[in-house]
C-alpha positions in Angstrom: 0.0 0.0 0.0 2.6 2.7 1.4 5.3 1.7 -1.7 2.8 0.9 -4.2 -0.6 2.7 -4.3 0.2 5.6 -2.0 3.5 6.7 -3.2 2.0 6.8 -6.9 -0.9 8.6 -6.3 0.2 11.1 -3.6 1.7 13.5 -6.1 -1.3 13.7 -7.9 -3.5 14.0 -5.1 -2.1 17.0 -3.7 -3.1 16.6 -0.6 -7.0 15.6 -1.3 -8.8 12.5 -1.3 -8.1 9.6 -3.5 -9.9 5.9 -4.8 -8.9 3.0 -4.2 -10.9 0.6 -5.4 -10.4 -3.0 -3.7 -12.0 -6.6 -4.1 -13.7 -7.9 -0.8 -11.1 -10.8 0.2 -11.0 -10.7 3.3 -7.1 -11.3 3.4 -6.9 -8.4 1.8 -8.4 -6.1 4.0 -7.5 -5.9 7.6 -8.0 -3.2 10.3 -4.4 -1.9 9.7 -5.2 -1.3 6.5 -8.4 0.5 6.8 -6.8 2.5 9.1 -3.7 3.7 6.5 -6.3 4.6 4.4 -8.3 6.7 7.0 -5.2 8.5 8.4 -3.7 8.7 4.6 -6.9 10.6 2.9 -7.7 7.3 0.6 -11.5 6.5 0.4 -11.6 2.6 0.2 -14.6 1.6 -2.1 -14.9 -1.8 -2.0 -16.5 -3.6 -5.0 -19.9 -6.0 -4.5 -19.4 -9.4 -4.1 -18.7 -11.7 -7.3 -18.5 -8.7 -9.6 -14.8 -7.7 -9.8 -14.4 -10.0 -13.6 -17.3 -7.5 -14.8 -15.7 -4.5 -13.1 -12.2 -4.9 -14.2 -11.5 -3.0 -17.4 -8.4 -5.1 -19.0 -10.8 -8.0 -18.0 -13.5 -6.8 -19.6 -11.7 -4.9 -22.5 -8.7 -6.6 -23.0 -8.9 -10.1 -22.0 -12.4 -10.4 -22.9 -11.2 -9.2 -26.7 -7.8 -11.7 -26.3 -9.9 -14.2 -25.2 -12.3 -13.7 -28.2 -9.5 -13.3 -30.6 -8.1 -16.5 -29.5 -10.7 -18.7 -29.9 -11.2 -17.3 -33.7 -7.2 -18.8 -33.6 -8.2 -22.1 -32.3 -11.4 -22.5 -33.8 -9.7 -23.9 -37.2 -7.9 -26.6 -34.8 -11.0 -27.7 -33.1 -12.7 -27.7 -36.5 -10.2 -30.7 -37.8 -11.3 -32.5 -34.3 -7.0 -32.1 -33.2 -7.6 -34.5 -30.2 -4.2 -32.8 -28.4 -2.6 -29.2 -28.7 0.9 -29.1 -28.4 2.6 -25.8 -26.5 4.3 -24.6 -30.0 0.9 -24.7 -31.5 -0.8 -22.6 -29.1 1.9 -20.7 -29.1 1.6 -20.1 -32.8 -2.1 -19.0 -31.9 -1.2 -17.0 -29.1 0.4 -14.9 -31.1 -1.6 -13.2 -33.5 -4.3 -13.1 -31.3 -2.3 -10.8 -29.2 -1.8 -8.6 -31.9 -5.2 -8.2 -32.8 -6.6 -7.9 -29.2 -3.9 -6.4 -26.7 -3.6 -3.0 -28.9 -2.9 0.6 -27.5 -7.4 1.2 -28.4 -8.2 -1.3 -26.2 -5.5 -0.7 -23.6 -6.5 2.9 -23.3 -11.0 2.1 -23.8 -10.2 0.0 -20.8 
């Protein structure tokens, strides 16, 4: 929190409030914790139960469109019922699905 969070956002804080938006695991939050934030001017939102994949922006954006982008890659394979992908294969898939999904549009939508 203090090296991390904190020490990027401070400068552009300026002294007022900040977000930090946090999942509710319960190992994450402890009363040492809430307490930095308190003394530290950082409003803790935490985010409903079971929604942080729909939340997330690279999730939803990014990952959602690699995810998306790599089945269109793998679809030919399962279309010749290939019983067994090897890791060069996927590999070879991976690939140009990156290229069409992690791109600086998607990066910044998200």
């Amino acid at each position: 929190m203090k090296t991390c969070f904190d020490a990027s956002t401070q400068n552009k804080a300026k002294g007022q409030y900040h977000l930090l938006l946090c999942d509710r695991y319960d190992s994450h939050i402890s009363a040492q914790f809430v307490c930095y934030c308190l003394n530290n001017k950082i409003v803790l939102f935490l985010l409903l139960p079971h929604s942080l994949h729909i939340l997330q922006s690279l999730d939803v954006r990014v990952f959602d469109s690699l995810k998306t982008a790599m089945m269109a890659q793998l679809s030919k394979l399962f279309a010749a019922e290939i019983s067994r992908l090897h890791k060069i294969e996927w590999v070879d898939k991976y690939i140009p699905a990156c290229e069409k999904a992690i791109t600086t549009k998607n990066i910044q939508e998200g």
